[in-house]
N, C-alpha and C positions, 0 to 999 in steps of 0.2 A: 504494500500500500504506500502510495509517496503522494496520494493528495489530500491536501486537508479536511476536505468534504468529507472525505469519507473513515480519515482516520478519525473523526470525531462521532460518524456513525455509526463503527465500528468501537468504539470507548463506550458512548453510551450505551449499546446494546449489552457490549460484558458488564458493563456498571449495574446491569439489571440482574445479570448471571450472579454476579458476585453478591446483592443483595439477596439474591432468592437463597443458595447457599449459605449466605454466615444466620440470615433469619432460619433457617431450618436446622443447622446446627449450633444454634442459642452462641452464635459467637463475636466477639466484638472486635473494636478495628480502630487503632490512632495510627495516623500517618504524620509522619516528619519531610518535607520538601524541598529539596534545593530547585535545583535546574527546571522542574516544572511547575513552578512559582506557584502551588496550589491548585495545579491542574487536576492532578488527582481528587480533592478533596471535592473539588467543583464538580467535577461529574459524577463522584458517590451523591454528593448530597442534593443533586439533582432529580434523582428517585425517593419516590415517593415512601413514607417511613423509614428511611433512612438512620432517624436517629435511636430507633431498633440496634441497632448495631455499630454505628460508626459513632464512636465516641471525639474523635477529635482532629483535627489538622493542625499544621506548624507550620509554617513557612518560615524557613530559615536559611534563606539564602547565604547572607555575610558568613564567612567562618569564625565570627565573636559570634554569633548566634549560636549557631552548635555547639563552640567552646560554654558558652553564658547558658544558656537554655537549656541545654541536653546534655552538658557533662561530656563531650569529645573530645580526649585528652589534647592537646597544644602540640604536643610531643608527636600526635599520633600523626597528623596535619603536615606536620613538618617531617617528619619521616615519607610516609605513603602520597601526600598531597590532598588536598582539601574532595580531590574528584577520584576517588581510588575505592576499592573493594572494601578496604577495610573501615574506612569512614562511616559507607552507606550500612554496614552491619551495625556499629555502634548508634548509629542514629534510628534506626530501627529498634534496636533491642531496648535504648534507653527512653523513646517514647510509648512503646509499650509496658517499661515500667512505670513510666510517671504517670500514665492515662489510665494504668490497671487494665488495661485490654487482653483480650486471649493472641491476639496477633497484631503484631507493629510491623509498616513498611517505611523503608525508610529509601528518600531519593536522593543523589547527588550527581553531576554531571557536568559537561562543558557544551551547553548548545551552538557556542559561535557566536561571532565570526573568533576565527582567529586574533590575535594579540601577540606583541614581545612578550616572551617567556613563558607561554603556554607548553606544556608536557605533553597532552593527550593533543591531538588532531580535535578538533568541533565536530561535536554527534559521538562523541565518546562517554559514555555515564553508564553507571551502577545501579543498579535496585537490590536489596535487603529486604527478605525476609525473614519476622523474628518471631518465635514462638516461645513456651515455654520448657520447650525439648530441643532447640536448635535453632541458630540462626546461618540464613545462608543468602552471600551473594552472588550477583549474574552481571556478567558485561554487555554490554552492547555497543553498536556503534552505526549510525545511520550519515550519510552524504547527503546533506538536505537542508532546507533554510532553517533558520533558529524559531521557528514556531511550528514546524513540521518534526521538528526533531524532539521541542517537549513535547506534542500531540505522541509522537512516537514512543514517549519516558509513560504517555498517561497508560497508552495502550496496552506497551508491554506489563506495566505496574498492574493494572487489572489482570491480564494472561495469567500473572505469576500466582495471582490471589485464588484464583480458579484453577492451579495445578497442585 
């Protein structure tokens, strides 16, 4: 999928998958966001009883935010980089504790454009998922404008909530 139409018609439809699921197994849901500024949260809480299950969103773009908000150690940042595997688990794992939820996702990524001193290539980002038996993250990486490529972080962030 690389058009926006439709990666948003495709998000909203899993947004409904993924509701019918945690509402039938009694389960809850905070998300923490970098790279798609809330996107996730926007198209969970755009279905209807929603707040059945999705306890909360974060947007925490800056990396004092993660640091300040959710306990992402400074060290960690600067070792792996603010857009790296290991970030998006601790930002998961630690907004699912804070929120009390049965499952936390956590996003971080680099939509673009390019900049001096960028590490990943643009459309390179993480999703984290965290449970109370495990957390685990996923790379990905899409060639695509910087609002096709959060569309892309919503998409794949629901796929993962539904596998």
């Amino acid at each position: 999928m690389s058009d926006i139409a439709e990666l948003r018609a495709e998000s909203e439809r899993l947004a409904h998958d993924v509701a019918d699921l945690m509402t039938k197994r009694n389960l809850t849901l905070a998300v923490a966001e970098s790279f798609t500024g809330g996107l996730v949260s926007h198209v969970l809480t755009n279905v209807p009883g929603s707040s059945k299950f999705f306890i909360a969103g974060l947007c925490v773009y800056n990396p004092s935010a993660k640091i300040e908000l959710l306990g992402v150690p400074h060290e960690l940042i600067d070792r792996y980089g603010v857009a790296s595997a290991e970030v998006a688990k601790i930002m998961a794992a630690k907004v699912r504790e804070l929120c009390r939820s049965d499952i936390g996702l956590g996003t971080t990524g680099f939509a673009g454009p390019a900049s001096e001193g960028d590490t990943l290539p643009p459309g390179t980002f993480f999703i984290a998922i965290s449970t109370a038996t495990s957390t685990e993250s996923h790379r990905f990486h899409y060639e695509a404008p910087r609002l096709a490529v959060k569309f892309h972080g919503a998409f794949e962030s629901l796929s993962l909530l539904l596998s």
